[in-house]
N, C-alpha and C positions, 0 to 999 in steps of 0.2 A: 595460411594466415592465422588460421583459430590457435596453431600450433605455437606461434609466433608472440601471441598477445598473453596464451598461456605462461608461457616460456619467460614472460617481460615479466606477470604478474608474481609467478614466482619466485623470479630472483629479486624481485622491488620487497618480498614479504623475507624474503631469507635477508637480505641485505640489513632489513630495518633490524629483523628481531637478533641478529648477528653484531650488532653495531654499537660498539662499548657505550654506553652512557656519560664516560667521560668525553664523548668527543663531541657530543650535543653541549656538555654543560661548556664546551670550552671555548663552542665556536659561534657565529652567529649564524642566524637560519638561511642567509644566502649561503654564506660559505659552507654549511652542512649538504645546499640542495643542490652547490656544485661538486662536493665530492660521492654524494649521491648518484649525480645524473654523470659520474667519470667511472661510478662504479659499475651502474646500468650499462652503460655503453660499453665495460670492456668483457660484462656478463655475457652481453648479446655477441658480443664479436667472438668468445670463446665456441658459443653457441653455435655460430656460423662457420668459425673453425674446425668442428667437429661435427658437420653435416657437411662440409666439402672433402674432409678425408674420407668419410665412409662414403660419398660417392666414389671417390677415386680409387678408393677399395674396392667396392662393387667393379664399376667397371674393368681394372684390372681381373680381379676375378671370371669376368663375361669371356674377354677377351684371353685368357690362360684356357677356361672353357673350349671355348672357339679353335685356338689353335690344336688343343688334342683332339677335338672332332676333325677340322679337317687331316691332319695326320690319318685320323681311323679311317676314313672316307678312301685317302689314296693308298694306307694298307690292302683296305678292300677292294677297292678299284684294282689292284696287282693281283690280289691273290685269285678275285674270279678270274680276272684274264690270263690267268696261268690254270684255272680250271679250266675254261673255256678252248682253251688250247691244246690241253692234255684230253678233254673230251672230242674233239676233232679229232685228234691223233687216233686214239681209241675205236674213234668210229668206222676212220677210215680202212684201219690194220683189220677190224671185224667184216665192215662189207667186201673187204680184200679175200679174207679168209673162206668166207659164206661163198663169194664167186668162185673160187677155186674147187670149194668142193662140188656145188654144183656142174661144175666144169669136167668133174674125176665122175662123178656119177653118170651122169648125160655118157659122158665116152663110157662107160662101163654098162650103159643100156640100161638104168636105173630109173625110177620113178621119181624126180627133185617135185611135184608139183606143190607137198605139202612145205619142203626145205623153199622154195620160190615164195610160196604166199608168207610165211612167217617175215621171213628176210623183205616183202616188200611191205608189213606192218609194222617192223621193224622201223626201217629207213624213213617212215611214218614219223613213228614216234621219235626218231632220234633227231629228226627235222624239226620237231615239237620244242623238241628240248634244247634244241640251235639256237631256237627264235625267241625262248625263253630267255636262254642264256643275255643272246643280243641283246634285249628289252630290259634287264637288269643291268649290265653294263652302261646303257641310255639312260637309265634312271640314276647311276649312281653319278655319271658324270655330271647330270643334268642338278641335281645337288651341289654341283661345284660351282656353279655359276652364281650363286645365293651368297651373301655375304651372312656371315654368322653373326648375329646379336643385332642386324640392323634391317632383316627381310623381315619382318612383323610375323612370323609365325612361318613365311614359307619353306624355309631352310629343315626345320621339322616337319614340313609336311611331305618336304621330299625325300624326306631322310626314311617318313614311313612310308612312303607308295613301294621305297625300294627294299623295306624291308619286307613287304607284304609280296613283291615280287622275289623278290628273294624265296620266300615259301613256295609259291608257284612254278620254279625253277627248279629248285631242287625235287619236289614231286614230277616235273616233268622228267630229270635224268633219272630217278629212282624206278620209274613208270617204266623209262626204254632199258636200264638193266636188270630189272628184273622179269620183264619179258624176255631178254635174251636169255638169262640161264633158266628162266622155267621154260621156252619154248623152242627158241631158235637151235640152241645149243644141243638140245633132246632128240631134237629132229635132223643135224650134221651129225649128231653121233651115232642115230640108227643107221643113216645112209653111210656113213663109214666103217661099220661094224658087218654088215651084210656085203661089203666089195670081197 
């Protein structure tokens, strides 16, 4: 409103000191106060014209926003679930691998107990990083439910829990691969190296 009355003042002050002098001396003072009060009114409606476009700007804008977030949202959502699938895969072909040799060992009268415990700290961890996985998947979808530009901050806020699991995730699968080549891996290779 204060914006409003600013806005009237100063076009009533541009209009006057704007306003040829011949058109006061030529007319009378109604007919001045009506071209006056035809001027104000189409100041103000300019006014008005030009705070309904830059809304409609703005929210164009919000909503071009919106749509490339959720675009990124379901990039992401695809590409963990093709991580998430690829790490399944992974895990599975390793505890496959690990069974086998403990398998060739054992028949070959071998000692697996220390290749056993790695492999079940292992399958530990790799469980860890399953449930991680799953938990960021849950969170990224759980962002999809939120409409963009009209959840009052929520749609951000789940944008960061999954960003934050995001980090938690990926330290978990970092956790169970690098446990397997510095330990799992060290330890199927002595017991295959001594058959």
């Amino acid at each position: 409103m204060k914006h409003l009355l600013l806005a009237l003042t100063v076009a009533t002050a541009l209009l006057l000191a704007s306003a040829p002098t011949q058109v006061f001396a030529n007319t009378s003072w109604q007919e001045q106060r009506e071209i006056n009060k035809t001027q104000f009114q189409n100041t103000v409606q300019n006014y008005q014209d030009r705070v309904d476009a830059a809304k409609t700007l703005n929210e164009e804008r919000i909503e071009q926003r919106c749509s490339i977030s959720t675009q990124r949202i379901d990039l992401w959502t695809t590409r963990y679930a093709n991580n998430q699938s690829r790490f399944q895969k992974i895990e599975e072909r390793a505890g496959q691998l690990i069974a086998t040799i403990i398998e060739r060992a054992k028949a070959a009268g071998k000692d697996t107990s220390e290749l056993e415990a790695a492999n079940d700290t292992f399958a530990t961890k790799i469980d860890t990083a399953s449930t991680e996985y799953s938990t960021l998947m849950d969170k990224l979808n759980a962002s999809k439910e939120y409409a963009c530009g009209n959840s009052e901050g929520a749609f951000r806020d789940s944008l960061q829990t999954a960003r934050e699991q995001l980090i938690v995730t990926r330290q978990a699968s970092l956790d169970a691969r690098s446990y397997y080549q510095s330990t799992v891996r060290p330890a199927a290779q002595a017991l295959l190296q001594n058959e």
